[in-house]
Backbone bond lengths (Angstrom), bond angles and torsions (degrees), N, CA, C in turn:
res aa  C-N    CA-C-N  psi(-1)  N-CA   C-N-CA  omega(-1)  CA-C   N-CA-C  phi
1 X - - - 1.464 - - 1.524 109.88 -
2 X 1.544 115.85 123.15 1.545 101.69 152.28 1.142 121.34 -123.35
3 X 1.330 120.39 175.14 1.246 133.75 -153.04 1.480 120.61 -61.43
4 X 1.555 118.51 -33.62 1.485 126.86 170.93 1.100 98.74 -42.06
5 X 1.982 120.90 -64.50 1.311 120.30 -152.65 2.082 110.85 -56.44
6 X 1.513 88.62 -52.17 1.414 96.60 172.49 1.505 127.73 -35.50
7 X 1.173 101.36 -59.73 1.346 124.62 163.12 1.518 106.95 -25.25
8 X 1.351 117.05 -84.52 1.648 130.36 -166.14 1.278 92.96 -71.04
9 X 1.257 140.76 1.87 1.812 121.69 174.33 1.201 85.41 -100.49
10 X 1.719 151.42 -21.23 1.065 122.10 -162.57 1.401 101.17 -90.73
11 X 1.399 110.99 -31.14 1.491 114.96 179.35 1.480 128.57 -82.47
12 X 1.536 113.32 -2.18 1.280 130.92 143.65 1.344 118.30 -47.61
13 X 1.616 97.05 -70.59 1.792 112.22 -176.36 1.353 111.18 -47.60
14 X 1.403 137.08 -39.04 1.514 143.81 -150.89 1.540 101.32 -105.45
15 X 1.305 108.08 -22.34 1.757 91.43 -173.69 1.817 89.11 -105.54
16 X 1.344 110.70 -24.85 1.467 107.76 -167.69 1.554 127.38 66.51
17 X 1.221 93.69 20.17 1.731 121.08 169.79 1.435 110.07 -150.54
18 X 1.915 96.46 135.90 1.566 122.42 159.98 1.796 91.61 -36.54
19 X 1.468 86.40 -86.11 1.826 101.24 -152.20 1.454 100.74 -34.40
20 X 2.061 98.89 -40.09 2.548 65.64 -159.19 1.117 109.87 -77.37
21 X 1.616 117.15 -8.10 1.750 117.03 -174.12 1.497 100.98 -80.77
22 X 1.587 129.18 -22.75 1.524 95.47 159.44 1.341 128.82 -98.52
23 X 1.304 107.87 8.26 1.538 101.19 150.21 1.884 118.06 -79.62
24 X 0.766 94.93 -21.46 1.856 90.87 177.08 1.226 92.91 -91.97
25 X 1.432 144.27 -27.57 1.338 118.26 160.95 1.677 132.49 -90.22
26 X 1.775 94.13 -4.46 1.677 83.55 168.82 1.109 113.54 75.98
27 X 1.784 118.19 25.42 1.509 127.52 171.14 1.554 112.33 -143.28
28 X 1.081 120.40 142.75 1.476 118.12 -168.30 2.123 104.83 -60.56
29 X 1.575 87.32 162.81 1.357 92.18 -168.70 2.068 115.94 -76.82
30 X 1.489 90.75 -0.14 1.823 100.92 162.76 1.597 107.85 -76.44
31 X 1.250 112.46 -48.60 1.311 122.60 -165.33 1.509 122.79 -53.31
32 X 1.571 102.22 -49.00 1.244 123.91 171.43 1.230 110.03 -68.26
33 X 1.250 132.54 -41.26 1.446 133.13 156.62 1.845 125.56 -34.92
34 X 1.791 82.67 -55.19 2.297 73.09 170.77 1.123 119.79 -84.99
35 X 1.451 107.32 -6.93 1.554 120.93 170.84 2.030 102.77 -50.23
36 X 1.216 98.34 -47.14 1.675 112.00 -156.07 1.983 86.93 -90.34
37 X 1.156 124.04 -28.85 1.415 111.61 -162.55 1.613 86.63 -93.16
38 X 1.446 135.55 -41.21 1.280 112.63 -168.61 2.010 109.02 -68.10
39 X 1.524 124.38 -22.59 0.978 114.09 -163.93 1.371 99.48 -88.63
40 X 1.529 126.30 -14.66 1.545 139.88 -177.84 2.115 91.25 -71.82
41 X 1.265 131.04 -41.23 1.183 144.53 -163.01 1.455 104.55 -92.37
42 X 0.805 136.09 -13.63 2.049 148.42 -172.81 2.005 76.62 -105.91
43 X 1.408 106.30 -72.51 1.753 88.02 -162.35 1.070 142.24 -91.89
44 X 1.972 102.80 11.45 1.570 125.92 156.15 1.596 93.43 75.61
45 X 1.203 127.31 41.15 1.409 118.91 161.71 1.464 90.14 -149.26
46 X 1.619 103.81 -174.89 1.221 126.05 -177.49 1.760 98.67 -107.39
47 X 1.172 115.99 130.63 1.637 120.61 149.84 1.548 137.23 -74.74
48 X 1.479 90.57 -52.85 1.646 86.97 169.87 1.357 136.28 -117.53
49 X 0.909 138.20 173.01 1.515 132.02 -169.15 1.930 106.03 -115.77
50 X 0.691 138.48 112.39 1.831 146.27 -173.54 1.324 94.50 -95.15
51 X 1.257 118.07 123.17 1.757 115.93 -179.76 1.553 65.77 -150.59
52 X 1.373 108.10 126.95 1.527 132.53 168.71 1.502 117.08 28.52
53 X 1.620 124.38 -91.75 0.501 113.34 178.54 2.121 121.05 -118.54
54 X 1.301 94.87 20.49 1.362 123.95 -178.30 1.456 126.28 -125.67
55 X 1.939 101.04 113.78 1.608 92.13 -179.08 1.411 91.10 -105.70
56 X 1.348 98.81 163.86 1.561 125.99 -151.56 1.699 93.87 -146.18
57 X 1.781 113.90 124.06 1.288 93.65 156.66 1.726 121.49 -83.95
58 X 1.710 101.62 162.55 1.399 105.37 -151.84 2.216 81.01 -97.82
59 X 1.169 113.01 -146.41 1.286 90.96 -167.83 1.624 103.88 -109.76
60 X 1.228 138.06 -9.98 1.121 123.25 149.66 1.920 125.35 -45.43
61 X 1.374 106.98 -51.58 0.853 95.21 156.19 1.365 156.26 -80.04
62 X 1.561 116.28 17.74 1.371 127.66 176.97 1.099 99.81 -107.85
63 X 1.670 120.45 -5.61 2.067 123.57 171.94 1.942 101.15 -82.24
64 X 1.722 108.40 -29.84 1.108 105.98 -172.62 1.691 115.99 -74.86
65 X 1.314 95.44 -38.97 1.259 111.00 -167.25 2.037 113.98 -18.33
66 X 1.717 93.23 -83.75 1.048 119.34 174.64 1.899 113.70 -34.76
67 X 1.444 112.83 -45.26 1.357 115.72 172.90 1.658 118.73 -46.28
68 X 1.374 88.22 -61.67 1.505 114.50 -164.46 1.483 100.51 -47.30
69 X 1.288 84.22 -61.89 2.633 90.31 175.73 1.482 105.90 -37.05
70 X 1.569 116.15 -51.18 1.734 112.45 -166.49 1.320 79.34 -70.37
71 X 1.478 141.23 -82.06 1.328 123.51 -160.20 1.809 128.84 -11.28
72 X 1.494 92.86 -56.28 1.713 102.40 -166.40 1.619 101.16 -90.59
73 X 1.019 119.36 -38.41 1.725 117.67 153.70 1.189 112.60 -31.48
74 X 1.300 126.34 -69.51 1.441 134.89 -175.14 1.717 109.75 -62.14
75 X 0.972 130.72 -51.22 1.604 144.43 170.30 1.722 101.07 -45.79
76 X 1.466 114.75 -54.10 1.556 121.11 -165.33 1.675 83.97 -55.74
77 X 1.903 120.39 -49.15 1.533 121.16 -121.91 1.243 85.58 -72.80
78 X 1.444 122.15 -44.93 1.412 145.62 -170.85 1.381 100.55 -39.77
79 X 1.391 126.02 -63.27 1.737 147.72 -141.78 1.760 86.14 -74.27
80 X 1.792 116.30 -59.88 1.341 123.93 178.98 1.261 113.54 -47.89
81 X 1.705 113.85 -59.08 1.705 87.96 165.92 1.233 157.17 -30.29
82 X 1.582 94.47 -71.76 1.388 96.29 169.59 1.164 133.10 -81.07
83 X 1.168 114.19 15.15 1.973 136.15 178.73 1.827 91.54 -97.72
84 X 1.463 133.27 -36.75 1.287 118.46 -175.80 1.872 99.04 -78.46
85 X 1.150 123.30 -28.48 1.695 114.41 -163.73 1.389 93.43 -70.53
86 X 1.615 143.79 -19.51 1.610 108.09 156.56 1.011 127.09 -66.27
87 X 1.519 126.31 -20.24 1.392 130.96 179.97 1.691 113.86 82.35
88 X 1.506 105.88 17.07 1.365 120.81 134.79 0.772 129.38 -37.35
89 X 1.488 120.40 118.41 1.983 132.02 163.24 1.087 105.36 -109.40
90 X 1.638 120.81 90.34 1.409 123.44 170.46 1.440 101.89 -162.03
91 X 1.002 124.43 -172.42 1.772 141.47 162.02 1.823 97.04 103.42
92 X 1.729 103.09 -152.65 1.541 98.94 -173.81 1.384 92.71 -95.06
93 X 1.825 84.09 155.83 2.248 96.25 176.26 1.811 74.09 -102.13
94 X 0.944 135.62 -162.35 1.423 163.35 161.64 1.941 105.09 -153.76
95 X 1.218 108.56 110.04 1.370 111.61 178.38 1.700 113.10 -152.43
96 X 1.452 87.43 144.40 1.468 81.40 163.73 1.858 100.02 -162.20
97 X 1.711 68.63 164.88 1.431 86.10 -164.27 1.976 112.48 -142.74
98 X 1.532 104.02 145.47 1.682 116.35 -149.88 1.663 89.98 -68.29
99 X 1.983 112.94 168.90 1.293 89.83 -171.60 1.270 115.78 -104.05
100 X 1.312 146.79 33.86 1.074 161.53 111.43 1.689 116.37 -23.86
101 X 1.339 115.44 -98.09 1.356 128.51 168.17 2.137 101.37 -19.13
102 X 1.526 104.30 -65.50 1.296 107.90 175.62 1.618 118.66 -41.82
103 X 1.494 108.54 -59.86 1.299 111.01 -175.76 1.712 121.29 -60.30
104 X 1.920 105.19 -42.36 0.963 95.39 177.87 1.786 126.89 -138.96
105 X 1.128 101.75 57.59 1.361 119.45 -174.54 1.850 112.23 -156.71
106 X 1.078 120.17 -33.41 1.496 153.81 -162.28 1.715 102.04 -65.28
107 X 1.474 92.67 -63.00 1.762 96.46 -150.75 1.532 117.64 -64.97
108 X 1.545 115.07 -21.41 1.691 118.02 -172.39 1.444 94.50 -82.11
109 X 1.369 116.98 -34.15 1.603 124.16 -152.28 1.786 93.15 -75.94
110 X 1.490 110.53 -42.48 1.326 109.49 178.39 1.526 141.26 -81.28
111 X 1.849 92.07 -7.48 1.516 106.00 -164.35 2.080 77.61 -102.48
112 X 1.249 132.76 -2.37 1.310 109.93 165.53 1.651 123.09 -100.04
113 X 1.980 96.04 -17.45 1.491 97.32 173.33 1.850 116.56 -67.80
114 X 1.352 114.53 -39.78 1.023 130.19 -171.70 1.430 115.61 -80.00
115 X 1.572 116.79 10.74 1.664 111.73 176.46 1.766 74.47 -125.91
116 X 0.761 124.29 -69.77 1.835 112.14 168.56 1.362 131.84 0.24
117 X 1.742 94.67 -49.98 1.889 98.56 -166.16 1.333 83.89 -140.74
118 X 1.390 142.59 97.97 1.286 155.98 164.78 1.669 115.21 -52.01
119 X 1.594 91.92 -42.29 1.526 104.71 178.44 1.572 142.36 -81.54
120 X 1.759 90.59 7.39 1.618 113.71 -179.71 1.463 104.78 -79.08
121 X 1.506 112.62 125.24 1.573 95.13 153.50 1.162 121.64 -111.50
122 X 1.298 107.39 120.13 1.452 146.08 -155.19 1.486 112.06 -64.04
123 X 1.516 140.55 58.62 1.384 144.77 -145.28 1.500 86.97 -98.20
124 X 1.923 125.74 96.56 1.053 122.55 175.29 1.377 119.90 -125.47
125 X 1.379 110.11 134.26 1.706 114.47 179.13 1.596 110.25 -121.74
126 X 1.291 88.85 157.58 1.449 112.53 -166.47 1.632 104.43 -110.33
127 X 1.332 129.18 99.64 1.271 143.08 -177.25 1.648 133.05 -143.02
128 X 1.319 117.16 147.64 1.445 114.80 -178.71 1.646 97.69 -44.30
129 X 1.472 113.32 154.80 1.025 122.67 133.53 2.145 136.74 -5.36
130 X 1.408 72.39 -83.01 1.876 88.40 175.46 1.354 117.17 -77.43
131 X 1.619 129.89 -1.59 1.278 152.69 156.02 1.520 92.63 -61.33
132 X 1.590 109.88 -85.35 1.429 117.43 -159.49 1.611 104.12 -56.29
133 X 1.123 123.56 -50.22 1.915 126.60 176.84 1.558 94.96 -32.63
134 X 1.421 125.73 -63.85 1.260 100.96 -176.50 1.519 137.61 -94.07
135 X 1.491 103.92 18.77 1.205 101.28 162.41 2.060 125.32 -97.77
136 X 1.314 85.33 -10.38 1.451 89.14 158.37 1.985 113.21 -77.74
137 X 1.177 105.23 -45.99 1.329 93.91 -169.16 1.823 107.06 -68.02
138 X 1.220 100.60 -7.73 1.894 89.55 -177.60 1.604 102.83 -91.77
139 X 1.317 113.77 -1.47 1.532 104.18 176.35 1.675 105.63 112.36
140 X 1.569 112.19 -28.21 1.612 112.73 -176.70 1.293 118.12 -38.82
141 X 2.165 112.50 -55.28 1.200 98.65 -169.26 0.968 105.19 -119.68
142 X 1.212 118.87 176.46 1.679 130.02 174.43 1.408 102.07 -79.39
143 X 1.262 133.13 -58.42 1.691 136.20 -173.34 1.594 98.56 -132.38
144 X 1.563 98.62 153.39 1.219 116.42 178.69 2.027 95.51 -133.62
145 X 1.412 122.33 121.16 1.250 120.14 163.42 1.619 101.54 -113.02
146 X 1.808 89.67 134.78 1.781 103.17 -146.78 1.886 108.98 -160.25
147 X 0.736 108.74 153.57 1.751 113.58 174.64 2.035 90.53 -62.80
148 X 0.904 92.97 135.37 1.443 96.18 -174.05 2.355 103.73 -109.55
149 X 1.239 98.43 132.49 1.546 111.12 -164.75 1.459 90.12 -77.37
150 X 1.524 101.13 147.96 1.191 108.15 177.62 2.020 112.93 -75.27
151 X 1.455 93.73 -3.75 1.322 93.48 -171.54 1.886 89.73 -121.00
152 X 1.516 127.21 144.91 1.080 123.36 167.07 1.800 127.48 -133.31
153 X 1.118 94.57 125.60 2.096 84.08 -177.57 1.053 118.65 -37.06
154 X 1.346 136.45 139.76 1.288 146.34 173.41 1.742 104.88 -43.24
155 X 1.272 131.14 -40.62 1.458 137.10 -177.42 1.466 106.13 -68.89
156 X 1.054 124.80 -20.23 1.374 123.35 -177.64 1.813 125.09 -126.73
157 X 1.913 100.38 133.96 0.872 101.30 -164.31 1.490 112.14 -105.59
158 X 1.591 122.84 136.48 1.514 105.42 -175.13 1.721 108.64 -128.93
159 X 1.314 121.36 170.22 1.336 145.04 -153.26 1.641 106.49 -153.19
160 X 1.756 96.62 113.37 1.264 101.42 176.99 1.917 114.23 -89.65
161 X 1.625 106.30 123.94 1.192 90.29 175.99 1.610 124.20 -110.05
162 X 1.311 104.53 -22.66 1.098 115.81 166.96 1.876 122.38 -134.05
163 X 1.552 117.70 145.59 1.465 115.54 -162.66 1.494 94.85 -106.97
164 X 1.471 128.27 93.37 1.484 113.33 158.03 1.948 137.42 -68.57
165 X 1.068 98.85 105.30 1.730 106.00 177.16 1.435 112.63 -57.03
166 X 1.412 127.20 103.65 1.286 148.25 154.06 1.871 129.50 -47.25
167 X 1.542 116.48 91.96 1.059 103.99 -176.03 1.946 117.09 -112.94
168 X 1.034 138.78 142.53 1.027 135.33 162.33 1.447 134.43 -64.12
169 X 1.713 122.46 114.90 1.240 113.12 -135.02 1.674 93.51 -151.51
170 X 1.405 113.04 143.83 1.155 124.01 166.80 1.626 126.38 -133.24
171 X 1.493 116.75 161.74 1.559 118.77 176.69 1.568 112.05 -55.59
172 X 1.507 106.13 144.30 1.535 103.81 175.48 1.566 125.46 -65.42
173 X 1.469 114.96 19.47 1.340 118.64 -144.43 1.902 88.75 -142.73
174 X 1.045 104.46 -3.58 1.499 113.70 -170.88 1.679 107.45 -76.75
175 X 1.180 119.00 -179.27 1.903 119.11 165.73 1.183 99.41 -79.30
176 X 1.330 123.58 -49.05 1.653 125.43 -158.70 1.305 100.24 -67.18
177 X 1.444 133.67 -30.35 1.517 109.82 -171.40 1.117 134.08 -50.77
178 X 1.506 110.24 -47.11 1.947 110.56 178.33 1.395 109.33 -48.63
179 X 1.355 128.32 7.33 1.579 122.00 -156.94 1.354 109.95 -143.03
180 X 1.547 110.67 82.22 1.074 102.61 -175.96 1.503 123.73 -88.20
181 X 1.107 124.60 -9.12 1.142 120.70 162.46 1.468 114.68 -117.09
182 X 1.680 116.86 128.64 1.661 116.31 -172.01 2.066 80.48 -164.02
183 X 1.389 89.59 175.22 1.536 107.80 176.98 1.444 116.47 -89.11
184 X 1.359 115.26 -159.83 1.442 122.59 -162.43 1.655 108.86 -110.91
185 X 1.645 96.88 -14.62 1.355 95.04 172.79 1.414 122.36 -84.99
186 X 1.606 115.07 -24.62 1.687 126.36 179.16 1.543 91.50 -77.52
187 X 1.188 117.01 -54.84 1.860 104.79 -175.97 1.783 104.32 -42.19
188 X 1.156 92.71 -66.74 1.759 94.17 -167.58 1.736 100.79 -55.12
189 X 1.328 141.26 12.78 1.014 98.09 169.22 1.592 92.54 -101.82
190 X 0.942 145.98 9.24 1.977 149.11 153.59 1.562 98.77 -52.62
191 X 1.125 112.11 170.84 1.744 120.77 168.30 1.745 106.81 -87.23
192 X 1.107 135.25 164.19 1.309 145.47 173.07 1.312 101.23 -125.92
193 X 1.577 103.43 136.29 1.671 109.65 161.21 1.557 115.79 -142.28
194 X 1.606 83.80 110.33 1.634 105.58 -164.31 1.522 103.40 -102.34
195 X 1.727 96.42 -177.14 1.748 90.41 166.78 1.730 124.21 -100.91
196 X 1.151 128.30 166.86 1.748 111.43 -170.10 1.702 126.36 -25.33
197 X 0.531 86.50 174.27 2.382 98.85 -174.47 1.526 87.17 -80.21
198 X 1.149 135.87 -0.54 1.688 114.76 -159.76 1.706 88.12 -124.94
199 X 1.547 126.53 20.13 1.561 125.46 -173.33 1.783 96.30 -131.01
200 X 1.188 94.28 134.13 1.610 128.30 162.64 1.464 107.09 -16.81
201 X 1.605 118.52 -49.18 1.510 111.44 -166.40 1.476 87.66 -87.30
202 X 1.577 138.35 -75.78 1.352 125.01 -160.14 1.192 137.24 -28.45
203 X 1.931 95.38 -48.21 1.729 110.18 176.49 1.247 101.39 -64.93
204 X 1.461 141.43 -52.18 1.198 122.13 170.60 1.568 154.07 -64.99
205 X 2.013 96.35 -5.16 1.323 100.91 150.53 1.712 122.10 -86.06
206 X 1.207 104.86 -21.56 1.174 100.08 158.64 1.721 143.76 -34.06
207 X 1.095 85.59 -52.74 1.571 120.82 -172.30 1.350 111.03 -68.78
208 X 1.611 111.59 -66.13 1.375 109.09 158.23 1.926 112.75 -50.57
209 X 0.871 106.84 -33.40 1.766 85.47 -165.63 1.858 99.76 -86.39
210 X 1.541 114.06 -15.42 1.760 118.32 177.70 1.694 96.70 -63.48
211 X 1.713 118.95 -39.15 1.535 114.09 -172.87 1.001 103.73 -65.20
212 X 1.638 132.87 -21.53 1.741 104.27 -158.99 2.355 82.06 -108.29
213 X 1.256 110.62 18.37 1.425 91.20 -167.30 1.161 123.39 76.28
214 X 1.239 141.78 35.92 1.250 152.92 172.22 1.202 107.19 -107.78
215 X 1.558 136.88 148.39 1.260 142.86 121.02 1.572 134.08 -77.20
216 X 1.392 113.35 129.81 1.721 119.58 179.27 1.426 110.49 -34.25
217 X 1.534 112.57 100.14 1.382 87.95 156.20 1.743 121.35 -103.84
218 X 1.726 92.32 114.48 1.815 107.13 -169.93 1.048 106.16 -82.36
219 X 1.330 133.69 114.88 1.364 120.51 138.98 1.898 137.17 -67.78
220 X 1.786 113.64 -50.97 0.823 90.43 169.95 1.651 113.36 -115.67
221 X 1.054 125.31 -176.18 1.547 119.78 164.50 1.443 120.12 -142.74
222 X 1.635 124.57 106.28 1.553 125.07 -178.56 1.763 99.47 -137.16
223 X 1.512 103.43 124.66 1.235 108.77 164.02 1.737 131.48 -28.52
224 X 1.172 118.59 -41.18 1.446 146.83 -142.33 1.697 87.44 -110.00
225 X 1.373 94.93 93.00 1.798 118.31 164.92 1.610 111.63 -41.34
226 X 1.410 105.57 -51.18 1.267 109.87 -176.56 1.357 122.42 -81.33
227 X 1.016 102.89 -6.83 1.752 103.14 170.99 1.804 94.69 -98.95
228 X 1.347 130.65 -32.39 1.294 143.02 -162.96 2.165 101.63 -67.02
229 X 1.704 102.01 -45.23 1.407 120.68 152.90 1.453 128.61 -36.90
230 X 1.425 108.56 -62.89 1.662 110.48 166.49 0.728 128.14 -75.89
231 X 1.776 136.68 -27.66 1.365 116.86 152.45 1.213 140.31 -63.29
232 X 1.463 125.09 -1.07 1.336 156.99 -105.85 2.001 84.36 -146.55
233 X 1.432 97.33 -61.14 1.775 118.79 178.15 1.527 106.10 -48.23
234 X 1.518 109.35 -59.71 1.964 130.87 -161.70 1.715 100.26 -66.44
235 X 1.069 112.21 -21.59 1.642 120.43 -178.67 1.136 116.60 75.11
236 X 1.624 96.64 47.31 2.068 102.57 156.86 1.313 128.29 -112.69
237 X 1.447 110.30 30.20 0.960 111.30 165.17 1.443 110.89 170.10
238 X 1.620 129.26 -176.77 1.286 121.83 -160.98 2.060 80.10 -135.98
239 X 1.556 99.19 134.24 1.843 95.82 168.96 1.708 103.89 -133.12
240 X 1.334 100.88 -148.41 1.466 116.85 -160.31 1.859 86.41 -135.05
241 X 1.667 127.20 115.69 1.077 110.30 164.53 1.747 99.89 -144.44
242 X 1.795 102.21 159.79 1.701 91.21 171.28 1.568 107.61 -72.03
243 X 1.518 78.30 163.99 1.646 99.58 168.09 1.333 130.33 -26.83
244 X 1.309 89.37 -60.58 1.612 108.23 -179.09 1.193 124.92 -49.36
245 X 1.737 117.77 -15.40 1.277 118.93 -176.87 1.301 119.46 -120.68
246 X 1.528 111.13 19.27 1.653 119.79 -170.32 1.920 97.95 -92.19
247 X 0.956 133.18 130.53 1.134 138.64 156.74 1.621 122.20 -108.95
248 X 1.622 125.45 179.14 1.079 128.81 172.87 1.586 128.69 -44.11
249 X 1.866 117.42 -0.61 1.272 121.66 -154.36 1.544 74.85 -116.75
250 X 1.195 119.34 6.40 1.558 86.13 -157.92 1.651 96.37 -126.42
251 X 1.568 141.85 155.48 1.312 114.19 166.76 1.822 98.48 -139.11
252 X 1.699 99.73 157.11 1.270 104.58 -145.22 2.009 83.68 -89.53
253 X 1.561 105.09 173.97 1.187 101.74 172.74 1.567 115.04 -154.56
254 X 1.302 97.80 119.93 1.802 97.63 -178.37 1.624 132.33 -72.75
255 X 0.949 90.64 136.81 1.965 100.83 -154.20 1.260 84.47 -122.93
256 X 1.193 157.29 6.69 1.573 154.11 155.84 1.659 103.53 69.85
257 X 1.156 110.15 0.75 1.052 111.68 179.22 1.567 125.21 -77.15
258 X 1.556 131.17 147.69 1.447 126.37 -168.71 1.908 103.76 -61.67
259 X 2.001 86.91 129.54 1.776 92.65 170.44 1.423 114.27 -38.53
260 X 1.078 102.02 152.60 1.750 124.39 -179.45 1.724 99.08 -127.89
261 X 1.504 89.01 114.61 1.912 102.35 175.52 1.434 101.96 -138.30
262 X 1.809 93.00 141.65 1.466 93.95 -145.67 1.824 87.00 -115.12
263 X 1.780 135.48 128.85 1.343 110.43 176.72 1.519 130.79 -93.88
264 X 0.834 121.45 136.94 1.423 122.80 -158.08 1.731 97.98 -96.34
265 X 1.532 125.82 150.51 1.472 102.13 153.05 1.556 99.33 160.98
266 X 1.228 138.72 -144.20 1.402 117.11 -165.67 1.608 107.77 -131.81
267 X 1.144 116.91 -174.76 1.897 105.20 -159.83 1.580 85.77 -152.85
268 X 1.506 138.59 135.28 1.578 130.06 137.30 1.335 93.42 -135.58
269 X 1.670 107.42 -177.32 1.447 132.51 -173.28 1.359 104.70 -80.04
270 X 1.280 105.95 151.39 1.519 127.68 -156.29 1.558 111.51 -115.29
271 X 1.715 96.19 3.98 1.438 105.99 162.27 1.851 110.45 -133.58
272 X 1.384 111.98 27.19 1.210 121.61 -158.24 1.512 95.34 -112.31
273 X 1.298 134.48 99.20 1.436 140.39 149.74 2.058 112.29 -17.78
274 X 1.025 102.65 95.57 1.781 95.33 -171.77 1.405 108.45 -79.09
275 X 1.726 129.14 122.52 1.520 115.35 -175.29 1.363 120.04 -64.36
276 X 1.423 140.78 -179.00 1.078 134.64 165.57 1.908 120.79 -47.26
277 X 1.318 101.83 -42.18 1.429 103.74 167.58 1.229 136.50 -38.30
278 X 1.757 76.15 -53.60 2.101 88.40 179.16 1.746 96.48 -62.10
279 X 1.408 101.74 -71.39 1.835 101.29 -150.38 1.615 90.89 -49.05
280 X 1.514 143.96 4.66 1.697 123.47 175.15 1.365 89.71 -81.39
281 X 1.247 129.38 -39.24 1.412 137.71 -156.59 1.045 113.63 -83.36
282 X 1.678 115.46 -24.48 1.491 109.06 162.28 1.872 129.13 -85.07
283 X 1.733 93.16 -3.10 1.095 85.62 -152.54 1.743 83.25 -107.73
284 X 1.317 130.86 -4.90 1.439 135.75 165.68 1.351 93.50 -74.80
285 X 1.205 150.84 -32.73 1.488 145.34 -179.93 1.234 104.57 -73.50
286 X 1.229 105.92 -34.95 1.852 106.21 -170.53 1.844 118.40 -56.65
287 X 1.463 94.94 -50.61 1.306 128.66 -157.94 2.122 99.62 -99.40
288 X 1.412 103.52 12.16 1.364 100.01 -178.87 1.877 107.76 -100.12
289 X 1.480 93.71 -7.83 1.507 98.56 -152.11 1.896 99.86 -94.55
């Protein structure tokens, strides 16, 4: 087996397409094909299953799967090593980061790493939170900067860099505004528009409104704070946002309820060799706060 082949079966398996795995690998969709038939021919079975327009691994390859990742994990960890003992800061970072943090914490921190180390190539994505969590743990990225869970897998290690303060807030145009101080049961009877059940702020309005016996009443639900803000502005609804993003459209409202601080900060693998890139990048985060 070598590693190309490995390679394109893993990126077969994950996109579940020829075509998009040779566009993420940057080889025509024949190529990737003998890529997958010579490593199917080295291990005398079949990997995938082609049912029309869906490949499926068959079950050898859902025993390989998992191997193949430690394989190229281990190959990358190898390459990072001995690429950090020159004490080189260059090659690819692979990172990503939620779009919050991106929009508004991200850009000074990155416009000084990137005149710093000219020679990084900067492989950056823009993803939820619970997106990026698991692309660090499959080996994809080197760092993920992300709302960090109050609970974390044993494989992963995280670093708080920044603490966002959570306030409850509505349009100036809303009922609730004249009222800035009321409970959790008059709020909840307005609509809320939070971000999914699987993010830091929801579960935790939740929670507060499960103590007093309440259920969420959601109206809308979009990942994207800043779109979550302007609807928030137009007066359709009442949410949960940090500080940092309340402006003059928006007015805050006291619910007597215990502060909500949300930690922000960065996450990699805890068996993952970090290149010189990353640890500059962790250590410009470190020293930003």
């Amino acid at each position: 087996m070598d590693t190309a082949g490995l390679h394109a079966f893993v990126t077969v398996a994950d996109t579940g397409s020829f075509s998009q795995a040779a566009q993420l690998l940057f080889l025509t969709q024949s190529a990737v094909s003998k890529r997958i038939a010579l490593l199917e021919s080295q291990l005398e079975c079949r990997l995938f299953d082609r049912i029309g327009r869906q490949v499926l691994l068959t079950e050898p390859g859902q025993a390989l799967l998992p191997k193949a990742r430690d394989i190229l994990a281990s190959m990358e960890d190898a390459e990072r090593m001995l690429g950090n003992l020159s004490g080189r800061v260059g090659g690819r970072l692979a990172l990503a980061a939620s779009h919050h943090i991106s929009l508004h914490r991200l850009p000074p921190l990155l416009k000084r790493f990137v005149e710093s180390y000219p020679d990084v190539d900067l492989d950056l994505q823009f993803a939820a939170s619970e997106v990026a969590y698991e692309g660090v743990l499959r080996g994809d990225l080197e760092l993920a900067l992300i709302t960090l869970a109050p609970e974390q897998d044993e494989r992963i290690c995280a670093r708080t860099v920044w603490s966002d303060r959570l306030q409850y807030v509505v349009g100036r145009n809303h009922p609730l505004a004249t009222n800035r101080r009321l409970d959790l049961t008059e709020l909840n009877r307005y609509p809320a528009i939070l971000p999914g059940p699987d993010t830091f702020t929801h579960q935790r309005v939740r929670q507060q409104l499960a103590g007093q016996g309440l259920e969420l009443n959601l109206g809308m639900s979009t990942d994207y704070l800043d779109t979550i803000r302007m609807m928030v502005s137009i007066g359709l609804g009442w949410s949960l946002l940090p500080e940092t993003m309340i402006d003059d459209q928006l007015v805050r409202l006291n619910t007597g309820t215990e502060p909500i601080v949300r930690p922000l900060g960065y996450i990699y693998h805890r068996d993952r060799t970090l290149s010189n890139a990353a640890r500059e990048l962790t250590r410009l985060l470190e020293t930003s706060v």
